[in-house]
PDB file of N, CA, C and O in Angstrom:
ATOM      1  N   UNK A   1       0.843  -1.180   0.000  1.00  0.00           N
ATOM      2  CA  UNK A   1       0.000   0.000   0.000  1.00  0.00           C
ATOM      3  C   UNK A   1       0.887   1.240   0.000  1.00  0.00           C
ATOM      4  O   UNK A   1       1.581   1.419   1.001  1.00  0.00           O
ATOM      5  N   UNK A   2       0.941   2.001  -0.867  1.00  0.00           N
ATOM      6  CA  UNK A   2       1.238   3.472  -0.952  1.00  0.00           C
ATOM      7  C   UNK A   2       1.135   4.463   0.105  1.00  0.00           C
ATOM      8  O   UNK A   2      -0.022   4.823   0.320  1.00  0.00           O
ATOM      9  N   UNK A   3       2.067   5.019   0.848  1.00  0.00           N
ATOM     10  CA  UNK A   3       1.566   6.075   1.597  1.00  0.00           C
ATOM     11  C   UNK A   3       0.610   7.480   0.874  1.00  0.00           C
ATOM     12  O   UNK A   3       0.961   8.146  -0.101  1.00  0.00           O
ATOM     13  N   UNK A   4      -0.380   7.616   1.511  1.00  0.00           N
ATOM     14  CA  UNK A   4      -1.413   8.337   1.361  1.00  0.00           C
ATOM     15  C   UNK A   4      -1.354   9.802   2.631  1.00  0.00           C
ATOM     16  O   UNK A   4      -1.421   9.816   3.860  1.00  0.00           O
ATOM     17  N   UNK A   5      -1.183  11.015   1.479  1.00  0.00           N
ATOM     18  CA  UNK A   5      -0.589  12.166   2.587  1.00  0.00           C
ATOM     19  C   UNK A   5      -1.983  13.109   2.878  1.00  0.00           C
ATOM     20  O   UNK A   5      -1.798  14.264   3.262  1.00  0.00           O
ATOM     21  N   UNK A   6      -3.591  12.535   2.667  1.00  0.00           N
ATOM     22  CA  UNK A   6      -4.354  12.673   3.193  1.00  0.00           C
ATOM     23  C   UNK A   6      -4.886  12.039   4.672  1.00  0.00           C
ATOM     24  O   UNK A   6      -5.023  10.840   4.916  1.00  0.00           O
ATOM     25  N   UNK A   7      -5.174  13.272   5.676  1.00  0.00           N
ATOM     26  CA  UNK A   7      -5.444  12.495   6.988  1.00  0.00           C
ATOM     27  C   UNK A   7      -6.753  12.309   6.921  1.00  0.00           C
ATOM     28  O   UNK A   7      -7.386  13.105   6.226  1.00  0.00           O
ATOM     29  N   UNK A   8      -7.460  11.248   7.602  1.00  0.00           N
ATOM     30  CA  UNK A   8      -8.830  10.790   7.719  1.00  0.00           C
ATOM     31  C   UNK A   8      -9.209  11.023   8.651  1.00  0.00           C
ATOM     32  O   UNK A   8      -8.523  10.956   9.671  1.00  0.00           O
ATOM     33  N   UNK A   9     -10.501  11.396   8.629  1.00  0.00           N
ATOM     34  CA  UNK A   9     -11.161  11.849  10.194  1.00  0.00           C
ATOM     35  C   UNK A   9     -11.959  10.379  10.328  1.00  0.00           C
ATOM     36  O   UNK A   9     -12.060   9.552   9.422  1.00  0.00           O
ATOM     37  N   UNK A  10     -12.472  10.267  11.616  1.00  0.00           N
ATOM     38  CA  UNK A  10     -13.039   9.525  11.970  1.00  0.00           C
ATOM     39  C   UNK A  10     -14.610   8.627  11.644  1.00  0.00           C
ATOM     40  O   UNK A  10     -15.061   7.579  12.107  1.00  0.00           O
ATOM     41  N   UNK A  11     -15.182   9.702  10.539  1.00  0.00           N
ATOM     42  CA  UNK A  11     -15.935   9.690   9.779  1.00  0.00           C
ATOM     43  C   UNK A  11     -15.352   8.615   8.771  1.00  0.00           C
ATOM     44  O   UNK A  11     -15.647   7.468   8.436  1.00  0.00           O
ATOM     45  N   UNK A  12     -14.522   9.411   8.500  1.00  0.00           N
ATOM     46  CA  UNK A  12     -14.382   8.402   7.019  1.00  0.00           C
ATOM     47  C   UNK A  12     -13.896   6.982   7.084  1.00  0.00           C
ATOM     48  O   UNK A  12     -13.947   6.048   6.284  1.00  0.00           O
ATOM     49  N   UNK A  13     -13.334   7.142   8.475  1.00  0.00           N
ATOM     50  CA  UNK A  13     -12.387   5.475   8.687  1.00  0.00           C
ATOM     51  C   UNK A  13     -14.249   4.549   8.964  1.00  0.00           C
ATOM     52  O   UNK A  13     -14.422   3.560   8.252  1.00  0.00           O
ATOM     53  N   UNK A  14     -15.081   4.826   9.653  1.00  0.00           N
ATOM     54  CA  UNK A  14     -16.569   4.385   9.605  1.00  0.00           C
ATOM     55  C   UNK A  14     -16.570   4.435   8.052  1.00  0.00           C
ATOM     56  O   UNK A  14     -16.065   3.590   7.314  1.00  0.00           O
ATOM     57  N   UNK A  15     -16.926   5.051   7.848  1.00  0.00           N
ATOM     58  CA  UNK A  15     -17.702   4.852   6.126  1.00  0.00           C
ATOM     59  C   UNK A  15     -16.662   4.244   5.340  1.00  0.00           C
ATOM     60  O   UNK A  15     -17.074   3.967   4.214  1.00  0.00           O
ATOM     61  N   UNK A  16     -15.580   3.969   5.517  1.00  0.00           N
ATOM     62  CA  UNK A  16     -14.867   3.251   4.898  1.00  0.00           C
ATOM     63  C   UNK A  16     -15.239   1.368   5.960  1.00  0.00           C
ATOM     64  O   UNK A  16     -15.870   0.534   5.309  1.00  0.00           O
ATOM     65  N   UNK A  17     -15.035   1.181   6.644  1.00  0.00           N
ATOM     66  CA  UNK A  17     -15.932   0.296   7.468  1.00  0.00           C
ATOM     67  C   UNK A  17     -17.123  -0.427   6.773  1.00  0.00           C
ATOM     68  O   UNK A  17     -17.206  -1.489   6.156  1.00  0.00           O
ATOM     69  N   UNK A  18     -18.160   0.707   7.160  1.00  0.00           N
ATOM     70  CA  UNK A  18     -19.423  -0.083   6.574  1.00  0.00           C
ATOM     71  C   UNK A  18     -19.483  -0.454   4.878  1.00  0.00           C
ATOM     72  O   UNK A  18     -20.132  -1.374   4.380  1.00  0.00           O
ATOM     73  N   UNK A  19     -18.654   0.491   4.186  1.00  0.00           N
ATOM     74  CA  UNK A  19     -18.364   0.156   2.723  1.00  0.00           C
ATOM     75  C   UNK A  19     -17.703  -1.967   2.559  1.00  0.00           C
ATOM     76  O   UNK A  19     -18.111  -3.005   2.038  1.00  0.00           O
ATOM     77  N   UNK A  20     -16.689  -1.559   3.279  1.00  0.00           N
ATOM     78  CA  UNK A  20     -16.038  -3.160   3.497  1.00  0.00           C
ATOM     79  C   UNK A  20     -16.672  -3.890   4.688  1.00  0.00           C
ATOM     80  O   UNK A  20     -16.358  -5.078   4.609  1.00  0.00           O
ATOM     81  N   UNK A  21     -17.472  -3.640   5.804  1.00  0.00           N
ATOM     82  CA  UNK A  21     -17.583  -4.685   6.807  1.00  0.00           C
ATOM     83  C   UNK A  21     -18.238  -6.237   5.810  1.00  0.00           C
ATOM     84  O   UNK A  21     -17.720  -7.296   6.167  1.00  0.00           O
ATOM     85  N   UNK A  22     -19.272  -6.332   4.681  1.00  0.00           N
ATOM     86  CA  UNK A  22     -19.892  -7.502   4.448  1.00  0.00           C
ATOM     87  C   UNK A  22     -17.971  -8.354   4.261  1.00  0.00           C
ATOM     88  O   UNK A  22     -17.900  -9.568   4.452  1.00  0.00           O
ATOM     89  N   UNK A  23     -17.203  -7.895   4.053  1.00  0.00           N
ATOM     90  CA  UNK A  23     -16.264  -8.759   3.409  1.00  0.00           C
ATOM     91  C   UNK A  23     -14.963  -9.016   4.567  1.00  0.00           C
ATOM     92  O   UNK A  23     -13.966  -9.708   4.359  1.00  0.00           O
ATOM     93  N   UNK A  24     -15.212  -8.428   5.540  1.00  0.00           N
ATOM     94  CA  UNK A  24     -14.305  -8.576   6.874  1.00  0.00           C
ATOM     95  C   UNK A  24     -14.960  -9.996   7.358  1.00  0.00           C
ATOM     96  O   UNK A  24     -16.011 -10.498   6.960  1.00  0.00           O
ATOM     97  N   UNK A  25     -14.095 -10.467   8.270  1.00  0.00           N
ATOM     98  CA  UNK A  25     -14.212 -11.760   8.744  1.00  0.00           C
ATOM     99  C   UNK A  25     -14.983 -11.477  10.509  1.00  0.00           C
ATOM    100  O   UNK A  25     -14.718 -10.611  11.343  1.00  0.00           O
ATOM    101  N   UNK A  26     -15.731 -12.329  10.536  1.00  0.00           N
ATOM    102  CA  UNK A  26     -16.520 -11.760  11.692  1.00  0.00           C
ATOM    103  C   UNK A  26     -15.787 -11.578  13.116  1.00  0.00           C
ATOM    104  O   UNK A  26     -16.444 -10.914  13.918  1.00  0.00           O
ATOM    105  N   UNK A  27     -14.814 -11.947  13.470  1.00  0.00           N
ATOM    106  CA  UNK A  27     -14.122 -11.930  14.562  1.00  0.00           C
ATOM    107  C   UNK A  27     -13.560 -10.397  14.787  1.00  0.00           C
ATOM    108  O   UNK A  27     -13.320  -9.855  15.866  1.00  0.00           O
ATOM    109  N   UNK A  28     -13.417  -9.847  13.446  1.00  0.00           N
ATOM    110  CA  UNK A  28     -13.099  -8.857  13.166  1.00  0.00           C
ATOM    111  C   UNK A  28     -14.522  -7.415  13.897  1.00  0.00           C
ATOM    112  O   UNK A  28     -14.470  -6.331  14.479  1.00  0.00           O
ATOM    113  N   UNK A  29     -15.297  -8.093  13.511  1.00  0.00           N
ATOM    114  CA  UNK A  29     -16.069  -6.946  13.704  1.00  0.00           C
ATOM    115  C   UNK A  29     -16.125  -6.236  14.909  1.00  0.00           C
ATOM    116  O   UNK A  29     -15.675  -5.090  14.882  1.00  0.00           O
ATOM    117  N   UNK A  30     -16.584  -6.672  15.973  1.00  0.00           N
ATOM    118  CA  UNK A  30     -16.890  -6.256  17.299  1.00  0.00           C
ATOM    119  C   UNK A  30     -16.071  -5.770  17.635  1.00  0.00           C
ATOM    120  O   UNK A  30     -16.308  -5.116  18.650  1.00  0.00           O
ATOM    121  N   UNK A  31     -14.726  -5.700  17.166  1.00  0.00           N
ATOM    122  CA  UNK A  31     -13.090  -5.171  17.780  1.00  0.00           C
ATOM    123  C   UNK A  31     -13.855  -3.807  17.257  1.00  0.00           C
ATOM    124  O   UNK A  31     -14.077  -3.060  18.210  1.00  0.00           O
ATOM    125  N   UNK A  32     -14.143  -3.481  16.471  1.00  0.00           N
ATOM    126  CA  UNK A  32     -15.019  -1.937  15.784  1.00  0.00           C
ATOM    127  C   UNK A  32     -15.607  -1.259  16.193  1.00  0.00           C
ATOM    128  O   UNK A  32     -15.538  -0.117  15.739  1.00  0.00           O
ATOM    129  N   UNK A  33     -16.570  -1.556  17.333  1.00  0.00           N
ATOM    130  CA  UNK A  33     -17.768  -0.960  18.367  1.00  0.00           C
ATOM    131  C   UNK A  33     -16.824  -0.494  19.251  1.00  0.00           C
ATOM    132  O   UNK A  33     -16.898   0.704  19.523  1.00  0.00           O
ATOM    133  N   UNK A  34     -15.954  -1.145  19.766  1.00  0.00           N
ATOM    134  CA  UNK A  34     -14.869  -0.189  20.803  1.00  0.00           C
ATOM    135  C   UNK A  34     -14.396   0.374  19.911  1.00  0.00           C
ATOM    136  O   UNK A  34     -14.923   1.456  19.651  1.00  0.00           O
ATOM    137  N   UNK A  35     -13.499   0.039  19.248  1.00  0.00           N
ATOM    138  CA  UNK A  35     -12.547   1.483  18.058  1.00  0.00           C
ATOM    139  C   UNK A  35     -13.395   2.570  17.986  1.00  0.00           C
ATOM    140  O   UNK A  35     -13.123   3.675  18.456  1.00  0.00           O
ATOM    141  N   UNK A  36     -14.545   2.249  17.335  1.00  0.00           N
ATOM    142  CA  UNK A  36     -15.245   3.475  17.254  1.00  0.00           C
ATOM    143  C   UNK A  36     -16.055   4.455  18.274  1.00  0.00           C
ATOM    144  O   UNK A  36     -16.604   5.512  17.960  1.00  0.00           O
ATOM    145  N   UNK A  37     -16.001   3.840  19.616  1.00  0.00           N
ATOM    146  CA  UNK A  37     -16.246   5.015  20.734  1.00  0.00           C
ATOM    147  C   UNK A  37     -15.437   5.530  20.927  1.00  0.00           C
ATOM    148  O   UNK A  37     -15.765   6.662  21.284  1.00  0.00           O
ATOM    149  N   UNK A  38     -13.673   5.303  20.910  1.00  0.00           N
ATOM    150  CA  UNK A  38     -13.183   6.331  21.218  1.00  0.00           C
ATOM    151  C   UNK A  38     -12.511   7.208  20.546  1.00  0.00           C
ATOM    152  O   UNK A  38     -12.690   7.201  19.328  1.00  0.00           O
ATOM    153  N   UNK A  39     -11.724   8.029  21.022  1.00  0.00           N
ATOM    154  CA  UNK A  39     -11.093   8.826  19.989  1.00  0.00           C
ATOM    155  C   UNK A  39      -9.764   8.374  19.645  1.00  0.00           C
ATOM    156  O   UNK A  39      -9.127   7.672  20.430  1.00  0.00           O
ATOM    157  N   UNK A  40      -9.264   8.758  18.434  1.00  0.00           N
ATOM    158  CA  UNK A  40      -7.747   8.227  18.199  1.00  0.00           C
ATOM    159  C   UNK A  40      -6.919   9.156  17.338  1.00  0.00           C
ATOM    160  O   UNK A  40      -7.368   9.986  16.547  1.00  0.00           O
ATOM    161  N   UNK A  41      -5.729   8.919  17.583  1.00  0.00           N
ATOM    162  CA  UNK A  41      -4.731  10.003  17.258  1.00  0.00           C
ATOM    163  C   UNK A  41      -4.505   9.486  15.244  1.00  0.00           C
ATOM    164  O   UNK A  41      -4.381   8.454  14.585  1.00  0.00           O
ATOM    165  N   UNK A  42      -4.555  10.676  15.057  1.00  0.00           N
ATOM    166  CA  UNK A  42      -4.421  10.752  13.242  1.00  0.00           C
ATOM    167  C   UNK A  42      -3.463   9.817  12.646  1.00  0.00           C
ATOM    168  O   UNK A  42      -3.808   9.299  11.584  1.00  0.00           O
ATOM    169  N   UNK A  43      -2.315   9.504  13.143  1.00  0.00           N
ATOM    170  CA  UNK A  43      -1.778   8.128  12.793  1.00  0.00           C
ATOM    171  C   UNK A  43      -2.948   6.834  13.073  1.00  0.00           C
ATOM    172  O   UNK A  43      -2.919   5.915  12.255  1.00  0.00           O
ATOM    173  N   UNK A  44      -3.628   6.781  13.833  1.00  0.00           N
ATOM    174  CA  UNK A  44      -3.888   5.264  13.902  1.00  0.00           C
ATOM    175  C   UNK A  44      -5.326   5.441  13.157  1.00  0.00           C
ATOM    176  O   UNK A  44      -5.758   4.311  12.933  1.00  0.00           O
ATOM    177  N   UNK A  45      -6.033   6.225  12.790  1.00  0.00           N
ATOM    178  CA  UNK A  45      -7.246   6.483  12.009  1.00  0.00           C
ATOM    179  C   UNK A  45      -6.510   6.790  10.568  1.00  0.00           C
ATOM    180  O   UNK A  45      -7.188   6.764   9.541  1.00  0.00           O
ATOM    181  N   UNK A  46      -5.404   7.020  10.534  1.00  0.00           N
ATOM    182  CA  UNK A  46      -4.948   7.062   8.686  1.00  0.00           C
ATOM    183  C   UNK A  46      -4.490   5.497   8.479  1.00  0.00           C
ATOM    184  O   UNK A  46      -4.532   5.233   7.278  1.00  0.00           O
ATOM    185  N   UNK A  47      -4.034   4.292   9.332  1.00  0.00           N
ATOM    186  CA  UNK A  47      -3.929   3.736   9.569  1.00  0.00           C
ATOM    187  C   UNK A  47      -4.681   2.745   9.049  1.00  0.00           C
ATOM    188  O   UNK A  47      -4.415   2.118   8.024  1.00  0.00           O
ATOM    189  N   UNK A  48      -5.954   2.545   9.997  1.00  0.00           N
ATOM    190  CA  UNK A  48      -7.321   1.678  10.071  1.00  0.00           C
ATOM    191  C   UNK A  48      -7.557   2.031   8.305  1.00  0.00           C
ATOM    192  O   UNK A  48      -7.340   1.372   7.287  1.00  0.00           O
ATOM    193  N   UNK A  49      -8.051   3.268   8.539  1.00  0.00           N
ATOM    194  CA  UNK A  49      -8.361   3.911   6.674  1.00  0.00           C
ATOM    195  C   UNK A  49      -7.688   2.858   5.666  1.00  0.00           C
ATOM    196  O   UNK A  49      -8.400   2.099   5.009  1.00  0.00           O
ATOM    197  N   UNK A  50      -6.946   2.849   5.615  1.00  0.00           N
ATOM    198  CA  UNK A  50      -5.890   2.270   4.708  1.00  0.00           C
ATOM    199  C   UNK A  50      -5.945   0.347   4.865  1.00  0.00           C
ATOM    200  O   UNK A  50      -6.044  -0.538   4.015  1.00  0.00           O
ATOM    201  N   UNK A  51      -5.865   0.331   5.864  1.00  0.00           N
ATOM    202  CA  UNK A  51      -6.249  -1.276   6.357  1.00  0.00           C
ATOM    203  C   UNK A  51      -7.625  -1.483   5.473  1.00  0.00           C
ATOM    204  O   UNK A  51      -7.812  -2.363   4.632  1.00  0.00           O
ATOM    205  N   UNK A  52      -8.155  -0.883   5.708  1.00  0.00           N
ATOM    206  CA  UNK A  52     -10.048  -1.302   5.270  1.00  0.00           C
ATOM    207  C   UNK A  52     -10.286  -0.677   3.386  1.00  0.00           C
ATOM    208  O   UNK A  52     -11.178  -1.091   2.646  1.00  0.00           O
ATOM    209  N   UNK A  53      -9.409   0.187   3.068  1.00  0.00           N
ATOM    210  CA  UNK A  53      -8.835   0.986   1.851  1.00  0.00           C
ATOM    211  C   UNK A  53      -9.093  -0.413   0.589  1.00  0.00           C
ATOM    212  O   UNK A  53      -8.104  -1.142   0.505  1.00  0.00           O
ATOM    213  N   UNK A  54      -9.917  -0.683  -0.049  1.00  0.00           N
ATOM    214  CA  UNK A  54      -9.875  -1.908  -0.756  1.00  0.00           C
ATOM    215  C   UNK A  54      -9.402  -2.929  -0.382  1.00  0.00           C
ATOM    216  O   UNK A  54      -8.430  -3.462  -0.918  1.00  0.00           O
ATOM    217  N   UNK A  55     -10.096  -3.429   0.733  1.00  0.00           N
ATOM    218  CA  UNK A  55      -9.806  -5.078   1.005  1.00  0.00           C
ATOM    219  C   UNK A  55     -10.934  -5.675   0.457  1.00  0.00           C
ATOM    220  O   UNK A  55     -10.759  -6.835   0.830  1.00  0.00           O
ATOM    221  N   UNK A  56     -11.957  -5.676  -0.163  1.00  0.00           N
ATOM    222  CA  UNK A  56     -12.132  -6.333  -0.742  1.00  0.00           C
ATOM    223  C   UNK A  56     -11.643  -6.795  -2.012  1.00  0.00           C
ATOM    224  O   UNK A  56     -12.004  -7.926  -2.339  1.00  0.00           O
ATOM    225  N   UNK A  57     -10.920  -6.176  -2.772  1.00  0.00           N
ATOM    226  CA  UNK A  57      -9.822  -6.380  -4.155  1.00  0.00           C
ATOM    227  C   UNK A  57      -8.982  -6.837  -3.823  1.00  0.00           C
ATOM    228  O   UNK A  57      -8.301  -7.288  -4.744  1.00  0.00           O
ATOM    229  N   UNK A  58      -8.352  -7.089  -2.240  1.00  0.00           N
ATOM    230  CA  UNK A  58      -7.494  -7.625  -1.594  1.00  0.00           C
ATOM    231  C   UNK A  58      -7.108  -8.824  -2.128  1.00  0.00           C
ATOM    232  O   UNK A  58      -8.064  -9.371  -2.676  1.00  0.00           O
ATOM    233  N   UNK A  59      -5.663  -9.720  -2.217  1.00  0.00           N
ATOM    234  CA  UNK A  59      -5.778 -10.971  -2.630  1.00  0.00           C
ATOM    235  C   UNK A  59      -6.003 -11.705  -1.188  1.00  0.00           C
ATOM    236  O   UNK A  59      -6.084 -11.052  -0.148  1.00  0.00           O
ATOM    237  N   UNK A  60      -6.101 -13.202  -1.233  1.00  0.00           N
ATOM    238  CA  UNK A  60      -6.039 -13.692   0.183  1.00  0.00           C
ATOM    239  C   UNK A  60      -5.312 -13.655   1.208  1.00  0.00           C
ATOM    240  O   UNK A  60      -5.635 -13.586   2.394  1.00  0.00           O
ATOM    241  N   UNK A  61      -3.897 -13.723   0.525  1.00  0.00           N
ATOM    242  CA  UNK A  61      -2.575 -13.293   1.300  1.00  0.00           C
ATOM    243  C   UNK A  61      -2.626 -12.214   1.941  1.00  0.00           C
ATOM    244  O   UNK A  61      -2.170 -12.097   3.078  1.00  0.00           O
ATOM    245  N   UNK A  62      -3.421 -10.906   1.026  1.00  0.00           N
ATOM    246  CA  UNK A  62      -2.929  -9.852   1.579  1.00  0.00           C
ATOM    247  C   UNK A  62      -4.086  -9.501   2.691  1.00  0.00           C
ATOM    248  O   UNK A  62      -3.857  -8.732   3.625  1.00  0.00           O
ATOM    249  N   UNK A  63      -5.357 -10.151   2.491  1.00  0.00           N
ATOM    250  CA  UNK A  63      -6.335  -9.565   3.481  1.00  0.00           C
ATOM    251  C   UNK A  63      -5.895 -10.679   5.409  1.00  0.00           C
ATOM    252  O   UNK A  63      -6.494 -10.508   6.471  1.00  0.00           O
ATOM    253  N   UNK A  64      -4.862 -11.556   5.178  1.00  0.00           N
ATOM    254  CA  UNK A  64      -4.537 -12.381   6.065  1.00  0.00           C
ATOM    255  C   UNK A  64      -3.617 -11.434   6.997  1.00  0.00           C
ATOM    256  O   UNK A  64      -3.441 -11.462   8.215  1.00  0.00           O
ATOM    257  N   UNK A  65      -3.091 -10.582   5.991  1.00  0.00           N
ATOM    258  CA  UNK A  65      -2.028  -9.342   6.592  1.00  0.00           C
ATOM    259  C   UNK A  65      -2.327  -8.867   7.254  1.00  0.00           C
ATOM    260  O   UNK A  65      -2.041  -8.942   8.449  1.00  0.00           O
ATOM    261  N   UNK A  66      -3.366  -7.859   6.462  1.00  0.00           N
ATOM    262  CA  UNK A  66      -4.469  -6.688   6.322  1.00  0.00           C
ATOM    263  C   UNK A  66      -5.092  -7.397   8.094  1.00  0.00           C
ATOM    264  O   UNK A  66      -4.700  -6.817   9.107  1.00  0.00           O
ATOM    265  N   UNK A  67      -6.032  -8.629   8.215  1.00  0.00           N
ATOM    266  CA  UNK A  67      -6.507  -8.939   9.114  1.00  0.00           C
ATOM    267  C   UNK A  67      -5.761  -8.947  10.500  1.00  0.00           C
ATOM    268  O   UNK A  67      -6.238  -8.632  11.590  1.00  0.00           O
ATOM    269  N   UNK A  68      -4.408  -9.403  10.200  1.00  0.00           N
ATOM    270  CA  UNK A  68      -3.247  -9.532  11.492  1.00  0.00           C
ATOM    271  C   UNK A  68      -3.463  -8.106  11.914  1.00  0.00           C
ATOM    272  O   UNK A  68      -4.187  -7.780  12.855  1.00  0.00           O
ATOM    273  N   UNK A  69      -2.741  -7.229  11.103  1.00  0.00           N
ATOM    274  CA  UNK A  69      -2.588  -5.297  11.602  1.00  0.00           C
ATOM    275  C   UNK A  69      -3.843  -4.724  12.203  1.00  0.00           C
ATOM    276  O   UNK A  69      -3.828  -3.970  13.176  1.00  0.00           O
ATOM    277  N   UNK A  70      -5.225  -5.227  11.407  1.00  0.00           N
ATOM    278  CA  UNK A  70      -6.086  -4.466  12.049  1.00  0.00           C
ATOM    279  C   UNK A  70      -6.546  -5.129  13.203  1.00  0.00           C
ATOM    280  O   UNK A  70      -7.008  -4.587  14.207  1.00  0.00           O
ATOM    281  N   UNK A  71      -6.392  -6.340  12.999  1.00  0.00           N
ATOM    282  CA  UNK A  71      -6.542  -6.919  14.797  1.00  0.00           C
ATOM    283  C   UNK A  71      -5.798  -6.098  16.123  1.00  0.00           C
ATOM    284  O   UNK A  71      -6.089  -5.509  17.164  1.00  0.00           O
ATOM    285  N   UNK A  72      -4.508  -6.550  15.210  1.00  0.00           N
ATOM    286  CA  UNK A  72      -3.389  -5.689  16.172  1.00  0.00           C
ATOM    287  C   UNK A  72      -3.600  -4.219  16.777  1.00  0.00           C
ATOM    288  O   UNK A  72      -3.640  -3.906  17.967  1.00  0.00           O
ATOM    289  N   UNK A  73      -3.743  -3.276  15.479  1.00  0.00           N
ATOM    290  CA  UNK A  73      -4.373  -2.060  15.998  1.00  0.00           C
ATOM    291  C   UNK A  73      -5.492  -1.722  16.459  1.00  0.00           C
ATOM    292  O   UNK A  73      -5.454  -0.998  17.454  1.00  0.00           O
ATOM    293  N   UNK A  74      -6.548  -2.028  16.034  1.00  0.00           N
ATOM    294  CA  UNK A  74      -8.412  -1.964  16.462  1.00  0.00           C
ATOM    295  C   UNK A  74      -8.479  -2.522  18.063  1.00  0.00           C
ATOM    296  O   UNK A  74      -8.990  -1.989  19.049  1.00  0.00           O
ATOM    297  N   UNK A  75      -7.811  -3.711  17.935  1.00  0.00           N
ATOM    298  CA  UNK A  75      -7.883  -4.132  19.378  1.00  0.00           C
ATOM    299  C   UNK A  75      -6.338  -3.337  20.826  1.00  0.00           C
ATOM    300  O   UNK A  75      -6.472  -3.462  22.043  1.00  0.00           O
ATOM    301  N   UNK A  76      -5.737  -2.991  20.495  1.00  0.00           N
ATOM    302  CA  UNK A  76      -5.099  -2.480  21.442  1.00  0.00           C
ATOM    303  C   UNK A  76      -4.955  -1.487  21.416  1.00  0.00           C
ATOM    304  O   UNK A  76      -4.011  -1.103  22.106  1.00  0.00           O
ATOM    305  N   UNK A  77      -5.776  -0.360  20.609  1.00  0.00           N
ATOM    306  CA  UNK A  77      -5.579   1.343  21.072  1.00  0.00           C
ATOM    307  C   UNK A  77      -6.692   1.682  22.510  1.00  0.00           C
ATOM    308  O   UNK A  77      -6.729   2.806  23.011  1.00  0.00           O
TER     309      UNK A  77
END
């Protein structure tokens, strides 16, 4: 993935979300309901953005990635 020198507000990392949630893996989801109550610093919401940024065009490999990082991040901020 390309670094992207647009920051995302919190809005968009959601609507980027509900655009991809049918194609996220369900374990995945609920880590989301906490992410999204709180607030988070512009690195980790340009972050998520980019994680969720066409995963569905994703190949399998890469959404296995994609799935590791956003576990990693969604669940421990």
């Amino acid at each position: 993935m390309g670094e992207c020198k647009l920051d995302h507000s919190h809005d968009d990392v959601r609507k980027k979300y509900e655009e991809q949630k049918p194609f996220l893996p369900e374990e995945l989801k609920p880590l989301f309901q906490g992410f999204f109550a709180d607030e988070h610093t512009q690195d980790i919401l340009n972050e998520v953005f980019h994680l969720l940024k066409k995963y569905d065009l994703a190949s399998e490999a890469e959404k296995e990635e994609r799935n590791r990082r956003l576990s990693m991040v969604v669940k421990n901020v």
